[in-house]
Every structure is written in structure tokens, then in C-alpha cells.
C-alpha positions as YAML, in Angstrom:
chain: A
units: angstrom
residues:
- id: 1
  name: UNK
  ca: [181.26, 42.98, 65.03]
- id: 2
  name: UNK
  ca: [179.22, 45.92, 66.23]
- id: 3
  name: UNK
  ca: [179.35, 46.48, 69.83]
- id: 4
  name: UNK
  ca: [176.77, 48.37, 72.22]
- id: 5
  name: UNK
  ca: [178.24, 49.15, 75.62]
- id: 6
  name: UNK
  ca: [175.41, 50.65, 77.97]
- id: 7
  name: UNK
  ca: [175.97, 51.72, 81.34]
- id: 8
  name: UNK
  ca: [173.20, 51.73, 83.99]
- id: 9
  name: UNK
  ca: [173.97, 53.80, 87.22]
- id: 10
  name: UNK
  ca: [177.54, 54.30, 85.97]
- id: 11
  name: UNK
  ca: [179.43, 55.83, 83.18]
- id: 12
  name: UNK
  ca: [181.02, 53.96, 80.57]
- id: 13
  name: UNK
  ca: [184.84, 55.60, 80.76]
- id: 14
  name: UNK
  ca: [187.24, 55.36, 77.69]
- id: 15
  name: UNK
  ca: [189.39, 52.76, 79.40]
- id: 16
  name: UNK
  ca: [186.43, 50.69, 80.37]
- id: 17
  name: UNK
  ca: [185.49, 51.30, 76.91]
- id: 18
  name: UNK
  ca: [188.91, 49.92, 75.54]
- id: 19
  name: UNK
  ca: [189.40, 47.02, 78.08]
- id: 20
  name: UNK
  ca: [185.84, 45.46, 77.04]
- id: 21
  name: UNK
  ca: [186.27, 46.17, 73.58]
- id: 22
  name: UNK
  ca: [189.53, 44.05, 73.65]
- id: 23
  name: UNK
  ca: [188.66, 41.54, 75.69]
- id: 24
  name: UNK
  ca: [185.39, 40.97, 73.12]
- id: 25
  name: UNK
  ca: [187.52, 40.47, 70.19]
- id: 26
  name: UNK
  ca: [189.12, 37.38, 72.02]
- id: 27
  name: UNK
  ca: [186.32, 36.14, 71.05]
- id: 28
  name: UNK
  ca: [186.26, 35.70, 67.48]
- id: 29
  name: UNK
  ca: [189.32, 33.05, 67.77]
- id: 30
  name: UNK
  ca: [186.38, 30.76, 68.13]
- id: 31
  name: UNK
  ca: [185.29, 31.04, 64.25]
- id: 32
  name: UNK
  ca: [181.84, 31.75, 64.82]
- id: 33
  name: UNK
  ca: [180.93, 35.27, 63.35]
- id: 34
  name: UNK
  ca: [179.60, 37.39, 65.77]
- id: 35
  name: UNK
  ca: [177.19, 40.49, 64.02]
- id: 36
  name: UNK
  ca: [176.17, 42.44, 67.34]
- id: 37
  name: UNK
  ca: [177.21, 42.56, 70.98]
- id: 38
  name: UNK
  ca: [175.14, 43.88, 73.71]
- id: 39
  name: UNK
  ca: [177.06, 44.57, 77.02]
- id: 40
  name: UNK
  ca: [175.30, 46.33, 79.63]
- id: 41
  name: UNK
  ca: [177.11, 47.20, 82.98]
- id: 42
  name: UNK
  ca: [175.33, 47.47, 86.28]
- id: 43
  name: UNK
  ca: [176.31, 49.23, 89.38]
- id: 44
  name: UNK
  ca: [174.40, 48.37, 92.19]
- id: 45
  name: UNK
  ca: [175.56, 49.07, 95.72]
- id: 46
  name: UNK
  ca: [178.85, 47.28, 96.19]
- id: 47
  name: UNK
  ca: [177.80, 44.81, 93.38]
- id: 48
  name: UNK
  ca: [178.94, 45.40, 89.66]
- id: 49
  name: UNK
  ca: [177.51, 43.23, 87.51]
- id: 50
  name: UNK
  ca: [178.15, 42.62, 83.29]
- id: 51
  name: UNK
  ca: [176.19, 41.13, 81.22]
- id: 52
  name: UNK
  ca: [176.21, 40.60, 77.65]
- id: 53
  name: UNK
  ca: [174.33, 38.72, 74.84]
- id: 54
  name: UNK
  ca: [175.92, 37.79, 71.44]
- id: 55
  name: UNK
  ca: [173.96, 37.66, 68.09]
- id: 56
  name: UNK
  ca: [175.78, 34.56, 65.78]
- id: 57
  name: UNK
  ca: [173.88, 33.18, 62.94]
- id: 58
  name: UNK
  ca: [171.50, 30.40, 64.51]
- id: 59
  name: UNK
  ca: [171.32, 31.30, 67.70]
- id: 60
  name: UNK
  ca: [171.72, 34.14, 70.79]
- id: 61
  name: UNK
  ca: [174.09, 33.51, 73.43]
- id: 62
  name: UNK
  ca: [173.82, 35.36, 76.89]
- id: 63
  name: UNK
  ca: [175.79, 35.66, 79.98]
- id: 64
  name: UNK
  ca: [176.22, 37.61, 83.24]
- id: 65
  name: UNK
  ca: [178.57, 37.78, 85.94]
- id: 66
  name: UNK
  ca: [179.13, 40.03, 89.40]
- id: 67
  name: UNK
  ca: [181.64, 41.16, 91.32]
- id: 68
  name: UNK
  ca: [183.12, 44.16, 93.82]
- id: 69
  name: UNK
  ca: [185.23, 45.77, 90.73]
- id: 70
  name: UNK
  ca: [183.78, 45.78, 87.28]
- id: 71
  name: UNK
  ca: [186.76, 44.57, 85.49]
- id: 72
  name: UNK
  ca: [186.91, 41.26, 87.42]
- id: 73
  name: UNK
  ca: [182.97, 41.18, 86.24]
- id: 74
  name: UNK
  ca: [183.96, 41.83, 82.21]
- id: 75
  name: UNK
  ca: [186.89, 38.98, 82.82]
- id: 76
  name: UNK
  ca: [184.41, 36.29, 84.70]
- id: 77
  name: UNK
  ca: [181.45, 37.20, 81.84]
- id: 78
  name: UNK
  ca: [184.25, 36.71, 79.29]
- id: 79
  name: UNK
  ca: [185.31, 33.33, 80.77]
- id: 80
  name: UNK
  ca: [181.89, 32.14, 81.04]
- id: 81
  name: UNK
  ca: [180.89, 33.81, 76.97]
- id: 82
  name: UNK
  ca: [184.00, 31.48, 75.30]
- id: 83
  name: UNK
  ca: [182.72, 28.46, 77.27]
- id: 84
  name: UNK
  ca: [179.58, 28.82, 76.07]
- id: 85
  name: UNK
  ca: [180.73, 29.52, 72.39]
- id: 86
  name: UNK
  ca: [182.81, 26.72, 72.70]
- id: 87
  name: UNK
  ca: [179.95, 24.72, 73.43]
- id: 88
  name: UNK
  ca: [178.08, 25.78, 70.88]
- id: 89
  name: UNK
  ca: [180.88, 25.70, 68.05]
- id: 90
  name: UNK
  ca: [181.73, 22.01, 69.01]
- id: 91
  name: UNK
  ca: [178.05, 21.13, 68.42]
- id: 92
  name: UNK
  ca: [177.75, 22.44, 65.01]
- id: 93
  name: UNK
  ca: [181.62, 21.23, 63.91]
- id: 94
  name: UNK
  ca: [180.85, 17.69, 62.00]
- id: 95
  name: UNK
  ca: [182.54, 15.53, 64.68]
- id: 96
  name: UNK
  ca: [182.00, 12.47, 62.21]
- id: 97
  name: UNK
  ca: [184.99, 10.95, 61.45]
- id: 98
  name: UNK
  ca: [184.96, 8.88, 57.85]
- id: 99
  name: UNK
  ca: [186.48, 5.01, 58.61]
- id: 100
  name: UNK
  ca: [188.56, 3.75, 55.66]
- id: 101
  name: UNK
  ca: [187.35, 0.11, 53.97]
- id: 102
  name: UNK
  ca: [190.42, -1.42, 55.07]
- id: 103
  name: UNK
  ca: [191.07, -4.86, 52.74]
...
């Protein structure tokens, strides 16, 4: 998974570096194979925002959420990329189920 952190109106530190890098790899428990990661965090005001979109084969998923401290912002944008991979993995898993001949 290649990752590309940008920061606008704030500098990406080391252990912002290391906390969204980790919490990012919780991600591949899904089974979906994840090529590239954008993540761009925002600082604006009092509001710190993340945002990231995910490259999978078949399809681009995006998500963004705010807060007043950017690691509750990189936890809520986590939360809300697994439900959406979720989503997306249970729509491509064959959820036909074969029924027996029963004689």
C-alpha cells in the first residue's frame, strides 16, 4: 500500500506520521487490496479536518471527517473508511448460498 500524507496549513509531524500510518493498515483486515492512499489533513481555524481516498481495484473510495484535535479526525475518517469498505466488500463477496437436492 503506498501512502501520501499531505498537510495543508500544518505540518505533518513523525508521530502524526506513525499514528495514521497505523491506523491505515487496520484496514487491510478487510481483504480488499488497497494500491494507493491519499490522506490530506486540513487545519482551518479551530477545525481539523482528514480526508482520505483509497484506490482498490474497481472502484475509489473517499471519506472526510472534522474535529477540534486532528487525531479524533484520523479515528472518525477511519471509522467511517472500514464502513464503507465493508460495504463495498460485502457487495462483491458471492452471498449465494448453493441449496442441496434433498431426496
Amino acid at each position: 500500500m503506498q501512502l501520501n500524507l499531505t498537510g495543508h496549513h500544518c505540518q505533518i509531524t513523525p508521530a502524526l506520521r506513525s499514528f495514521t500510518t497505523e491506523k491505515l493498515e487496520r484496514l487491510s483486515r478487510f481483504g480488499e487490496e488497497i494500491t494507493t492512499v491519499n490522506v490530506v489533513l486540513n487545519v482551518d481555524k479551530l477545525l481539523q479536518t482528514a480526508e482520505a481516498t483509497l484506490h482498490i481495484p474497481g472502484a475509489d473510495i473517499h471519506a472526510s471527517a472534522s474535529s477540534k484535535d486532528m487525531y479524533t479526525a484520523i479515528d472518525e475518517l477511519i471509522h467511517k473508511l472500514e464502513a464503507q469498505i465493508k460495504k463495498y466488500h460485502d457487495k462483491h463477496t458471492n452471498h449465494h448460498h448453493h441449496k442441496h437436492d434433498e431426496e
